[in-house]
C-alpha positions as CSV (number, residue, x, y, z in Angstrom):
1,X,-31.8,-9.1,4.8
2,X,-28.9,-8.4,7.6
3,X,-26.3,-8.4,5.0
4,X,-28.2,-5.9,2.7
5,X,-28.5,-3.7,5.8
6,X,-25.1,-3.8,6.4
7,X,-23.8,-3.6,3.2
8,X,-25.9,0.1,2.9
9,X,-24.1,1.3,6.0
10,X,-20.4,0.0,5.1
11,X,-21.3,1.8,1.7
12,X,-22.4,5.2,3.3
13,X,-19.1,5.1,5.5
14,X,-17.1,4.8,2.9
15,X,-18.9,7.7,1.1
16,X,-18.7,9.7,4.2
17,X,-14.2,9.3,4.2
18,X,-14.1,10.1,0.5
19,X,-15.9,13.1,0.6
20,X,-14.6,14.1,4.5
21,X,-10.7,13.7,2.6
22,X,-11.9,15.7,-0.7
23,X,-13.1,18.6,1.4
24,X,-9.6,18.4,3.2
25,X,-8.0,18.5,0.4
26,X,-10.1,20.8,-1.6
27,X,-10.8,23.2,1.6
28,X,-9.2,22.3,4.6
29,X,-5.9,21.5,6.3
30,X,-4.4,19.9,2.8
31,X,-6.1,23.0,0.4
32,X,-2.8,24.7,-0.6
33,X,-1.2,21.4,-1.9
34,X,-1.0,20.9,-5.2
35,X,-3.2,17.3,-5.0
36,X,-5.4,15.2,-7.5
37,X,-8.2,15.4,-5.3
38,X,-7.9,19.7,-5.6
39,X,-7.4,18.7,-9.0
40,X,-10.4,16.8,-9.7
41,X,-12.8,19.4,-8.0
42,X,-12.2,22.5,-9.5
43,X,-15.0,23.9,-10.9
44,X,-12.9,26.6,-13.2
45,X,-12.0,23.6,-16.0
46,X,-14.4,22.7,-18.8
47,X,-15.2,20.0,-16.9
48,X,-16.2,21.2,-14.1
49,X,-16.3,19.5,-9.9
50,X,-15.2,15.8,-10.7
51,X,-14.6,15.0,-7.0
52,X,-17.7,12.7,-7.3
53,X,-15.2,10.1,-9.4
54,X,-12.8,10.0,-6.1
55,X,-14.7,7.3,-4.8
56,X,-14.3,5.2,-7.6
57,X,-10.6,4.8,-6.0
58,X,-12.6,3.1,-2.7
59,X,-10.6,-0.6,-4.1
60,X,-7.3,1.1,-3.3
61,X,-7.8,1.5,0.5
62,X,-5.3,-1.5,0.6
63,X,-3.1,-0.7,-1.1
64,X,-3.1,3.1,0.4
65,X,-2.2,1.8,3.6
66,X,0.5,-0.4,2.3
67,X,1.8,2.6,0.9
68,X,2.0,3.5,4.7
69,X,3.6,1.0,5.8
70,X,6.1,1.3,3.0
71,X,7.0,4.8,4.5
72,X,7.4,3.6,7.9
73,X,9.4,0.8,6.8
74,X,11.9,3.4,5.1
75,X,12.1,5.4,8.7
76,X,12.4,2.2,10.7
77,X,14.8,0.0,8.8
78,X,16.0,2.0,6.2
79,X,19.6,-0.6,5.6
80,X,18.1,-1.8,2.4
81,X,17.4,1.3,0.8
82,X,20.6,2.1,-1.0
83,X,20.5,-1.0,-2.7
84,X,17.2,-0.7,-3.9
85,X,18.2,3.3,-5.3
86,X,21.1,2.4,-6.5
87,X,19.7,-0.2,-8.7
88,X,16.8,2.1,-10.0
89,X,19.7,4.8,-10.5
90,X,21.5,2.1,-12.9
91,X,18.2,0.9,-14.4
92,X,16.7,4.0,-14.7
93,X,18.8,6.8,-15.0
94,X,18.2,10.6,-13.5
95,X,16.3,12.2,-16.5
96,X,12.8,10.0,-16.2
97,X,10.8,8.4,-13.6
98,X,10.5,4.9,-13.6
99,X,7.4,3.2,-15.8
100,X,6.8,-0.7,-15.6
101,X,8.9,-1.2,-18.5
102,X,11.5,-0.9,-15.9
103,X,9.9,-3.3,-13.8
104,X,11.4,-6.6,-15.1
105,X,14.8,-5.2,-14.9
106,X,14.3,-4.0,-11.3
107,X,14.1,-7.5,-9.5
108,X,15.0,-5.3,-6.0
109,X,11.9,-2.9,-6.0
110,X,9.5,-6.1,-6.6
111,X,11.1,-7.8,-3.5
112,X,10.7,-4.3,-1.5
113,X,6.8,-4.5,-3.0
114,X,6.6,-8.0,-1.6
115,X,7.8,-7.5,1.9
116,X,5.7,-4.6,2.3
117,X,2.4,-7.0,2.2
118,X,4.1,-9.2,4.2
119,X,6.0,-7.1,7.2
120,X,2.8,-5.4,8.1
121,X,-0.1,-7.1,5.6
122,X,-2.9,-4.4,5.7
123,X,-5.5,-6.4,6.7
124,X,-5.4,-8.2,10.4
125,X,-7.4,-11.3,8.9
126,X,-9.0,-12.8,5.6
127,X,-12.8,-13.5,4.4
128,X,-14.8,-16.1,5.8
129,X,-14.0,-19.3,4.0
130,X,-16.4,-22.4,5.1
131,X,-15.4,-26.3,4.9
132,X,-16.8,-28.4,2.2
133,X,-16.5,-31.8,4.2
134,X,-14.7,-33.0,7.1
135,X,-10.7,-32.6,7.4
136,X,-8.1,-33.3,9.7
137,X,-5.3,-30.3,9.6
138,X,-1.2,-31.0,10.7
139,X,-0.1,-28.1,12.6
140,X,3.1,-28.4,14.5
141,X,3.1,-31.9,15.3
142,X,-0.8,-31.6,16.4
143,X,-4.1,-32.6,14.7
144,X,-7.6,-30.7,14.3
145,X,-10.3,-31.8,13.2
146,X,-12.6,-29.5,10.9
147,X,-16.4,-30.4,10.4
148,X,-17.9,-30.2,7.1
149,X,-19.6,-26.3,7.6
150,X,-16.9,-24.9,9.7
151,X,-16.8,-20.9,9.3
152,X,-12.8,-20.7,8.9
153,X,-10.8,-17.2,8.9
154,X,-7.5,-17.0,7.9
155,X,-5.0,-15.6,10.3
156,X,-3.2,-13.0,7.8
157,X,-0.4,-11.7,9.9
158,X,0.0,-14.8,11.9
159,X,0.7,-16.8,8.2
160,X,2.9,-13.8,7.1
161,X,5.3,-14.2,10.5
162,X,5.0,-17.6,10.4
163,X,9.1,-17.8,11.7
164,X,9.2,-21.5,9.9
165,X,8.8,-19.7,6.6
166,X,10.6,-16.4,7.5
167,X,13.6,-15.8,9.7
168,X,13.3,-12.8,11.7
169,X,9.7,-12.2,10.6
170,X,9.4,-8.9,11.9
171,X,12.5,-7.4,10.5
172,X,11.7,-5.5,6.8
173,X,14.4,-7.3,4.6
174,X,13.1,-7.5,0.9
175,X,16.5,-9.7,0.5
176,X,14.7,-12.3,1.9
177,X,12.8,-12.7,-1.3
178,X,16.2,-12.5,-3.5
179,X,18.9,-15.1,-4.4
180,X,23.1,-14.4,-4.2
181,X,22.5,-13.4,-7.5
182,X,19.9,-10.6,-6.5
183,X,17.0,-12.4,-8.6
184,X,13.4,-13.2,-7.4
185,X,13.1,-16.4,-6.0
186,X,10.5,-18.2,-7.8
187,X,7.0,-19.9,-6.2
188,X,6.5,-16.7,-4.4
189,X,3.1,-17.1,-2.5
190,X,1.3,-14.8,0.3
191,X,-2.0,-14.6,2.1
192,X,-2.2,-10.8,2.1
193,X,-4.8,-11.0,-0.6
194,X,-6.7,-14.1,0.6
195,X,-6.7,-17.3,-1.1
196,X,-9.5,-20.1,-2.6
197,X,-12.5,-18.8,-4.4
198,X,-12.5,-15.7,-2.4
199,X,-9.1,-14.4,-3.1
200,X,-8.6,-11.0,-4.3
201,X,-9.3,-10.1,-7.9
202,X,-7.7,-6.7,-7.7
203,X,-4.3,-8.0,-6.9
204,X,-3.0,-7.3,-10.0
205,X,-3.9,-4.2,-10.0
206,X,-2.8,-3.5,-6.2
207,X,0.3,-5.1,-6.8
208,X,0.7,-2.7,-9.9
209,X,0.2,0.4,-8.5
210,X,2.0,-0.2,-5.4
211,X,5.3,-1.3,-7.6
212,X,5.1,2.0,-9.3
213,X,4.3,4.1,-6.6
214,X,7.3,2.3,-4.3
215,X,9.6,2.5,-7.4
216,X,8.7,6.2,-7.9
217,X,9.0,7.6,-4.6
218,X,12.5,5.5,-3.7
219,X,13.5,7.3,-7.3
220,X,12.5,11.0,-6.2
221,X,13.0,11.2,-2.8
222,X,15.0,10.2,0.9
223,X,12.5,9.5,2.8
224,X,13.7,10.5,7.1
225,X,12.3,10.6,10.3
226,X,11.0,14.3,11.5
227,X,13.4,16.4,13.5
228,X,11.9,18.5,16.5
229,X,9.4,18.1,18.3
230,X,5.7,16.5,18.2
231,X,3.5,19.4,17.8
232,X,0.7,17.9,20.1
233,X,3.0,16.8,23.0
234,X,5.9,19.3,23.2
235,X,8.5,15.7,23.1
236,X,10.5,13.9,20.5
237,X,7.7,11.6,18.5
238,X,7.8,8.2,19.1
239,X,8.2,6.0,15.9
240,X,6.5,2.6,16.4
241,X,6.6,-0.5,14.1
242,X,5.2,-2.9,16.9
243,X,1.6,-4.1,16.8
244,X,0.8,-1.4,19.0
245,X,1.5,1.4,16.6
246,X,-1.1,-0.1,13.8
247,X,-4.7,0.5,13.9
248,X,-8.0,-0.3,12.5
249,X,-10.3,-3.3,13.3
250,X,-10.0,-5.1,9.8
251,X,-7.8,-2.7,8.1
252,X,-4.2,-2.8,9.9
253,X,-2.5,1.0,9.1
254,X,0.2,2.8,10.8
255,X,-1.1,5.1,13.3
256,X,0.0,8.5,11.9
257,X,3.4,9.4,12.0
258,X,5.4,12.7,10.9
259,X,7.7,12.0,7.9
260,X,10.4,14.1,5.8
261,X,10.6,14.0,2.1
262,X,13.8,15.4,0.4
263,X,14.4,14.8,-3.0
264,X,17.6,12.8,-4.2
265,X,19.3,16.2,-6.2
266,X,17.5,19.1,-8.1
267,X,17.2,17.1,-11.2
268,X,15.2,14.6,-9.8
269,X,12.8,17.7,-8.4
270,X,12.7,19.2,-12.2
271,X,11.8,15.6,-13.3
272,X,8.9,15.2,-11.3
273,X,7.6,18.7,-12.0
274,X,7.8,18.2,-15.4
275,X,5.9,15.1,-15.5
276,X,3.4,16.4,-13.6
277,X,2.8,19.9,-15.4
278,X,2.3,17.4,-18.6
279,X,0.2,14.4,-17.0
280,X,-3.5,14.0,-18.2
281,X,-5.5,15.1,-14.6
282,X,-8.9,14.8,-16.3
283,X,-10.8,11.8,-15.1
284,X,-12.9,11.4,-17.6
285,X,-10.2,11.2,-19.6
286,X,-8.5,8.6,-17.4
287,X,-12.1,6.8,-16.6
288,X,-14.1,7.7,-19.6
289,X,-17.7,6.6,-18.9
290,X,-18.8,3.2,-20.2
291,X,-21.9,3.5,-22.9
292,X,-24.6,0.7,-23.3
């Protein structure tokens, strides 16, 4: 069957990145960073090479380029981080990272995950949906009619910049999704993760691990533009938040883009260490093997 045939070859591309960005990381440009994927395939631990569970990750290719877009985000309109630190510093404190115990009390960082899917959603359009019976859809004071067995897609970025839903759509401003009194406003909804019987069923495990992941890095680090430079062209790199400066046919990531990490204070650096020198790295561990 088509599908079958295509199905085989989306699966052996996807094989293809994971092990082309283990070798990086294990042996290439990325090999002297200290990195989960080096982690997972040395062959010196008891366990030996566990690179082969890296693909098991393949269901946060989503939420990896939000993470992206996150990071641009901080470069290109960076006004609402010190709110966002400063009410993780109060929340949180200097002497642990952030855990989702925190994440109730930290109403700021959920709005920040929020706008993230919805400034730059990672994917440029949804899954097929098809009509059930004929309907007649109101769009801006103009009718269309859908037959029964229309193929419909859903527009993801259009619905996400929709400026009747969002004022200045392609400004990041997690406010947007806060009250005066800095709490989530309530019916939240977005099309990032499709909707209907063929909406997402990882999204609360996307949303999850990007809320930790935003609330840890805004907790560690500033996050800057690069000084100097581009190494390829000789000239001052070009940021670019515009349509033009995303890529990818159904995927919709940043094309790439230098960045500067600098952590808050020395403390914060010791932190991090320390969590990591006493973290469980071992994936069988972390993904122990079902048994029938």
């Amino acid at each position: 069957m088509p599908w079958r045939t295509r199905a085989k070859a989306y699966r052996q591309h996807e094989d293809e990145l994971y092990d082309r960005l283990v070798r990086e990381a294990v042996s290439g440009k990325s090999s002297g960073m200290n990195t989960w994927a080096s982690e997972f395939a040395r062959v010196d631990k008891p366990e030996g090479d566990q690179s082969r569970f890296m693909n098991q990750f393949a269901a946060t290719v989503k939420t990896t380029v939000a993470l992206q877009t996150f990071i641009l985000a901080c470069i290109m309109h960076p006004e609402w981080i010190n709110k966002a630190q400063k009410q993780i510093d109060d929340i949180v404190g200097p002497d642990h990272l952030p855990s989702f115990a925190d994440r109730s009390r930290l109403p700021h960082i959920e709005a920040v995950v929020r706008e993230t899917v919805r400034w730059r959603p990672s994917v440029r359009f949804g899954v097929p949906h098809e009509s059930t019976a004929d309907d007649i859809v109101e769009y801006n004071g103009e009718h269309y009619f859908i037959p029964a067995g229309t193929t419909v897609f859903d527009v993801t970025w259009a619905i996400e910049h929709d400026p009747g839903r969002y004022a200045n759509p392609d400004s990041f401003e997690p406010e947007r999704f806060l009250d005066v009194k800095g709490k989530l406003l309530s019916n939240y909804e977005t099309s990032s993760f499709g909707f209907g019987r063929r909406i997402c069923p990882g999204i609360p495990f996307a949303e999850q691990t990007l809320w930790i992941e935003i609330a840890m890095l805004l907790w560690t680090f500033n996050i800057r533009k690069a000084q100097g430079p581009n190494a390829e062209t000789g000239l001052a790199f070009r940021y670019d938040d515009s349509d033009a400066g995303f890529t990818g046919n159904i995927t919709s990531a940043p094309r790439d883009f230098p960045a500067v990490f600098e952590a808050r204070s020395v403390r914060h650096a010791e932190v991090v260490r320390r969590d990591w020198e006493n973290c469980e790295k071992d994936l069988n561990v972390l993904l122990p093997v079902a048994k029938g």
